[in-house]
Short mmCIF file of the C-alpha atoms (twelve columns), coordinates in Angstrom:
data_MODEL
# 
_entry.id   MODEL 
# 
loop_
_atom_site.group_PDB 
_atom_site.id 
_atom_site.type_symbol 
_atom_site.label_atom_id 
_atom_site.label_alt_id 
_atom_site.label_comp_id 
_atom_site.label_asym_id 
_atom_site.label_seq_id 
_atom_site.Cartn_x 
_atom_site.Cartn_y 
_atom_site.Cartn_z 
_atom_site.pdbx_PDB_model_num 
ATOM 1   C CA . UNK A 1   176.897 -241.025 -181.604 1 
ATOM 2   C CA . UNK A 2   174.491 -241.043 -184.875 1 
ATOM 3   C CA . UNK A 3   170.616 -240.585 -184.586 1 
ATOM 4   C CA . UNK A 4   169.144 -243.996 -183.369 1 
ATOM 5   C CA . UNK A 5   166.640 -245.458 -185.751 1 
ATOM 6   C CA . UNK A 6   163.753 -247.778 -185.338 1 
ATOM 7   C CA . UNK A 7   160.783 -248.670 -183.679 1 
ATOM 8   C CA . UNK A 8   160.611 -252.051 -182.322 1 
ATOM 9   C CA . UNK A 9   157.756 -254.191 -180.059 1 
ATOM 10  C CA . UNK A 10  159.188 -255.804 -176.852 1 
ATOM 11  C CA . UNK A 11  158.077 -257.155 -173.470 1 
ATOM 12  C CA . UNK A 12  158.340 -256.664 -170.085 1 
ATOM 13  C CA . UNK A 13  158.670 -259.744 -167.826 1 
ATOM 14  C CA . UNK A 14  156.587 -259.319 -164.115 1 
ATOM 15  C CA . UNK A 15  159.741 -258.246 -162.910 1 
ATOM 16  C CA . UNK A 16  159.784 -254.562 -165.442 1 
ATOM 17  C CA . UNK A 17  162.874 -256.407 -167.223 1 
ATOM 18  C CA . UNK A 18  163.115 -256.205 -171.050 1 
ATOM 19  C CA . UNK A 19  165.261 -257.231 -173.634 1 
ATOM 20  C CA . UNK A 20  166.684 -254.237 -176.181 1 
ATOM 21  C CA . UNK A 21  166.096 -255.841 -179.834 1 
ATOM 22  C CA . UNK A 22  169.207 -256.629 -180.587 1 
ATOM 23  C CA . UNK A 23  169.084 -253.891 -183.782 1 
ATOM 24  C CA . UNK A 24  168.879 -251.479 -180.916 1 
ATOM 25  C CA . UNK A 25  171.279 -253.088 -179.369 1 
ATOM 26  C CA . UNK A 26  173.948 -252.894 -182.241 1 
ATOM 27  C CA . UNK A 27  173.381 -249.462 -182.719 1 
ATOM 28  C CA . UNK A 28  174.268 -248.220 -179.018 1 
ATOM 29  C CA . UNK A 29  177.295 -250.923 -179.080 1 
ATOM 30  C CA . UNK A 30  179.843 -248.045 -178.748 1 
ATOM 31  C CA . UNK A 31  177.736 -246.542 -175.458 1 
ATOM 32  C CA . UNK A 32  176.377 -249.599 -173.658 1 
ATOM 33  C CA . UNK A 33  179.196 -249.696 -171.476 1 
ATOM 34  C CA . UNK A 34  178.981 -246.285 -170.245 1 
ATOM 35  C CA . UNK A 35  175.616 -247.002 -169.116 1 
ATOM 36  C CA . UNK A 36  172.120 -244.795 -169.517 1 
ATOM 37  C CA . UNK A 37  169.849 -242.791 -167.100 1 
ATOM 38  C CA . UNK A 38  166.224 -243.497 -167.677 1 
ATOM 39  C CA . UNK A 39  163.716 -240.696 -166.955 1 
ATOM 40  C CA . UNK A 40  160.236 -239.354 -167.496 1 
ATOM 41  C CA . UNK A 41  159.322 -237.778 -170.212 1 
ATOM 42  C CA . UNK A 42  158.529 -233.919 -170.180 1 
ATOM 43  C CA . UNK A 43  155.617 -234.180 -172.451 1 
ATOM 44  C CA . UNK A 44  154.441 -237.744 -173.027 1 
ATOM 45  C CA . UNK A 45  153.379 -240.560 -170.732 1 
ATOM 46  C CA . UNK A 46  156.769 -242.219 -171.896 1 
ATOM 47  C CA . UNK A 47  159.751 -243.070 -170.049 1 
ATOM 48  C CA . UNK A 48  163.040 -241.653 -172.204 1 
ATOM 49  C CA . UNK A 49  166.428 -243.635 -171.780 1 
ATOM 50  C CA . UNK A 50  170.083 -241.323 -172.827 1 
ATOM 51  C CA . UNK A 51  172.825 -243.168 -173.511 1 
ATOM 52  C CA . UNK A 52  175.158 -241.723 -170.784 1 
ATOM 53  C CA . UNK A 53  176.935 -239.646 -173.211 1 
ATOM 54  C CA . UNK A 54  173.488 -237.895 -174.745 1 
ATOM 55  C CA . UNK A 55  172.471 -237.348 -170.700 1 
ATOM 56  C CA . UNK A 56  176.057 -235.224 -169.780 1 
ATOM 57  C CA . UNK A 57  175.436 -232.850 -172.469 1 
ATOM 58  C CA . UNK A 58  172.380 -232.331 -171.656 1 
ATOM 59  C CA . UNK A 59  173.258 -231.839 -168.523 1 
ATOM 60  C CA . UNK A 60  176.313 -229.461 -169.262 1 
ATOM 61  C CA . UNK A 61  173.113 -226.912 -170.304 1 
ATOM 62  C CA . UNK A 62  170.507 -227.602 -167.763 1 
ATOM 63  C CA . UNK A 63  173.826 -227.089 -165.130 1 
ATOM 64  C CA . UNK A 64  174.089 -223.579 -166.980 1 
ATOM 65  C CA . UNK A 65  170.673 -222.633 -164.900 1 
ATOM 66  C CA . UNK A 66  170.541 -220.118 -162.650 1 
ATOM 67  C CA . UNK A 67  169.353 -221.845 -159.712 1 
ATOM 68  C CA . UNK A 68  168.856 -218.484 -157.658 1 
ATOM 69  C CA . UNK A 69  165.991 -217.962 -159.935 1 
ATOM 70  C CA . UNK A 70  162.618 -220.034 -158.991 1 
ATOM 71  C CA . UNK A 71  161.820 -221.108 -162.543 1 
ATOM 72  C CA . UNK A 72  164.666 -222.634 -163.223 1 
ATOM 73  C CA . UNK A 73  165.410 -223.996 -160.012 1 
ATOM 74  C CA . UNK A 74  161.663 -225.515 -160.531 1 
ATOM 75  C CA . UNK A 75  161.846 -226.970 -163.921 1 
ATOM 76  C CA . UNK A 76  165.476 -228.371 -162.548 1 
ATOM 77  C CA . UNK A 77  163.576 -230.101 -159.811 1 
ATOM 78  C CA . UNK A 78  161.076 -231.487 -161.485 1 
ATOM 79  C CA . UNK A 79  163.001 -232.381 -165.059 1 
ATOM 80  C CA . UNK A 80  165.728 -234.555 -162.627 1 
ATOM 81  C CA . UNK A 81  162.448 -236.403 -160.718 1 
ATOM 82  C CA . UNK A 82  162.808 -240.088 -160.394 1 
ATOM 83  C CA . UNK A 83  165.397 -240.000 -162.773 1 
ATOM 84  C CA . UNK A 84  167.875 -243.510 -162.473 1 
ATOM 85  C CA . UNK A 85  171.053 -244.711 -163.614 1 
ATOM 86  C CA . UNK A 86  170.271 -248.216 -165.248 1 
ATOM 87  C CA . UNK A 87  172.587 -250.762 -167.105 1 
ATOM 88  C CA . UNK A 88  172.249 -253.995 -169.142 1 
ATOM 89  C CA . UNK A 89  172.406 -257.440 -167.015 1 
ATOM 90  C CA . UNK A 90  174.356 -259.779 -167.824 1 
ATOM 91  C CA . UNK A 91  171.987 -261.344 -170.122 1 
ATOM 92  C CA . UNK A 92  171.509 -257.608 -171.829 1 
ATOM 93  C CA . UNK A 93  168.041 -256.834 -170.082 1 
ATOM 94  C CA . UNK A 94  167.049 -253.533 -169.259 1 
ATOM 95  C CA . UNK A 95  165.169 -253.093 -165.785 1 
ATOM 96  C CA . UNK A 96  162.963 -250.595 -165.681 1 
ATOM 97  C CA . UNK A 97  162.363 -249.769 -162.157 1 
ATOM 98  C CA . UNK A 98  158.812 -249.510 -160.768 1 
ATOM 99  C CA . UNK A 99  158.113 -246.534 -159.773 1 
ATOM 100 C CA . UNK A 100 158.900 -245.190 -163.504 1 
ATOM 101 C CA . UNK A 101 156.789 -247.979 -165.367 1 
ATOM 102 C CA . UNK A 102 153.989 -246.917 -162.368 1 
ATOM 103 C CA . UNK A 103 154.969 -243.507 -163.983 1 
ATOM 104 C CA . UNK A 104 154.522 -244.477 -167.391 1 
ATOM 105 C CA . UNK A 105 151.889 -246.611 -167.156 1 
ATOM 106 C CA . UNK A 106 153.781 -249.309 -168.681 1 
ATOM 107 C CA . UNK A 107 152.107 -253.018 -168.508 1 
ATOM 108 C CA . UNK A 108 153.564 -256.552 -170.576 1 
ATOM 109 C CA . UNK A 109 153.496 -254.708 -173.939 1 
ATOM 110 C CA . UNK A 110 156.261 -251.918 -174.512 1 
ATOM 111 C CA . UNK A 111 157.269 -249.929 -177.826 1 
ATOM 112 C CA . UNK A 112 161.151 -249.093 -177.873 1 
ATOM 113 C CA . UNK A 113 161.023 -245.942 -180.190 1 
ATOM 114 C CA . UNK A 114 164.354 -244.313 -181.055 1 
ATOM 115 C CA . UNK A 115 163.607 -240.707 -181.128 1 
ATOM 116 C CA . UNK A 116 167.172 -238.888 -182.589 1 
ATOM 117 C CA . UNK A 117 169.594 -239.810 -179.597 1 
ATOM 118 C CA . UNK A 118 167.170 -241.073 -177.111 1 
ATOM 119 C CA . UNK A 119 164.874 -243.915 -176.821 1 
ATOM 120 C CA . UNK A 120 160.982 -244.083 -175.538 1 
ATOM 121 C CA . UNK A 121 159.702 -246.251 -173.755 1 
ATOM 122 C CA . UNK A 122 156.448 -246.807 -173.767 1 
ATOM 123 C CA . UNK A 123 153.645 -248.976 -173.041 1 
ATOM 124 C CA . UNK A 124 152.199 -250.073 -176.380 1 
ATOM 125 C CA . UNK A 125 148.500 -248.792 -175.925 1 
ATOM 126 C CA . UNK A 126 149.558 -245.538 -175.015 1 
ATOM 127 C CA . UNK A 127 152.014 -245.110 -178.162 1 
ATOM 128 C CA . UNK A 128 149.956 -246.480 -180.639 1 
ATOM 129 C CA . UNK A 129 147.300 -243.359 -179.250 1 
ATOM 130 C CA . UNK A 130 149.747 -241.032 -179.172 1 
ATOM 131 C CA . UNK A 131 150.561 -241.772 -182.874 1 
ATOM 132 C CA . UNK A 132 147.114 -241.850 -183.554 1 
ATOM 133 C CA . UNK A 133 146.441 -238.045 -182.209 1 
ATOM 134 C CA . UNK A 134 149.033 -236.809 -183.386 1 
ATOM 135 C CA . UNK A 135 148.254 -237.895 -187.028 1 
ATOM 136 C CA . UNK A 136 144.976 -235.885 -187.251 1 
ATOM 137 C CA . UNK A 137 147.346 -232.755 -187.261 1 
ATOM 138 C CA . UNK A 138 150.548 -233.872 -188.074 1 
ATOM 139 C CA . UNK A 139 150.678 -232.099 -191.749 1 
ATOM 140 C CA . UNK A 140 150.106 -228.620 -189.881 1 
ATOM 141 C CA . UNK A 141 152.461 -229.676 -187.784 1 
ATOM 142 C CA . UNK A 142 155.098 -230.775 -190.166 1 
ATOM 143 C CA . UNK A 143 154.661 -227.766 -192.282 1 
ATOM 144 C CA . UNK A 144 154.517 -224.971 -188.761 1 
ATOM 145 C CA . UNK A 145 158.435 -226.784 -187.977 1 
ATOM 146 C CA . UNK A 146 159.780 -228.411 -191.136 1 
ATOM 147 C CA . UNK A 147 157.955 -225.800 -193.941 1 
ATOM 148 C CA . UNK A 148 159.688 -222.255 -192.370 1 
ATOM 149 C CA . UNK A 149 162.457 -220.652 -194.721 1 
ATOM 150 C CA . UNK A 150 166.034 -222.190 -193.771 1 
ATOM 151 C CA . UNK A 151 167.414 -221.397 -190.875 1 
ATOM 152 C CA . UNK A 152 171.084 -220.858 -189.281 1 
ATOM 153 C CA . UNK A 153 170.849 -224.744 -188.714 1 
ATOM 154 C CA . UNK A 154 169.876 -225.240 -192.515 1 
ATOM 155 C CA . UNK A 155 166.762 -226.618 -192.292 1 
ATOM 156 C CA . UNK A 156 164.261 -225.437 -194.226 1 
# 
């Protein structure tokens, strides 16, 4: 599957249902079938939702853990917490299940935010701050991981 692209504005209905924009929707045409798992995020107050395909392989490494050693058993634990399989109804809403939009923080307003192969989900208030701190430093930041000398992957 490509990189997704966009960043769209939705809502949530009182029930945590929302519909993907249907841009989004084209995009993950190939994979919506196969369903997604929706999680937490590690280090925003986002939800993040793999395509099924995009959750195996990451999978295939985190199952590469040794388990017999706490860390890893730990971050295991707590990296697989609350996570859910979820699918499109028939009318190709997404539910978002409570306890993650508790999670989240998530009211009526959501930002769908394709991030490479996954997509964030998060409230709107919350993203639009999160964009907002992170643009006081973002040209340090771009410069610390994009700026370096190319690399084995060939960025530079």
């Amino acid at each position: 599957m490509n990189s997704l692209i966009g960043t769209y504005e939705c809502k949530a209905d009182a029930k945590g249902r929302l519909m993907l924009p249907s841009a989004l929707k084209k995009q993950l045409s190939s994979v919506l079938q196969d369903g997604f798992v929706l999680k937490r995020s590690v280090f925003q107050p986002c939800l993040e939702l793999y395509p099924m395909n995009e959750w195996e392989k990451l999978m295939q490494k985190i199952n590469k853990l040794n388990r017999f050693k706490k860390k890893n058993n730990d971050f295991i634990r707590r990296f697989t917490a609350g996570v859910k399989l979820i699918e499109l109804d028939a009318s190709g809403r997404l539910l978002v299940p409570k306890d993650l939009i508790f999670i989240a923080g998530i009211s009526k307003d959501i930002v769908v935010s394709c991030v490479g192969d996954i997509i964030e989900i998060w409230d709107k208030t919350k993203y639009e701050q999160a964009i907002d701190d992170a643009a006081l430093d973002f040209a340090d930041l771009a410069e610390e991981v994009m700026g370096q000398e190319e690399n084995d992957d060939g960025i530079s």
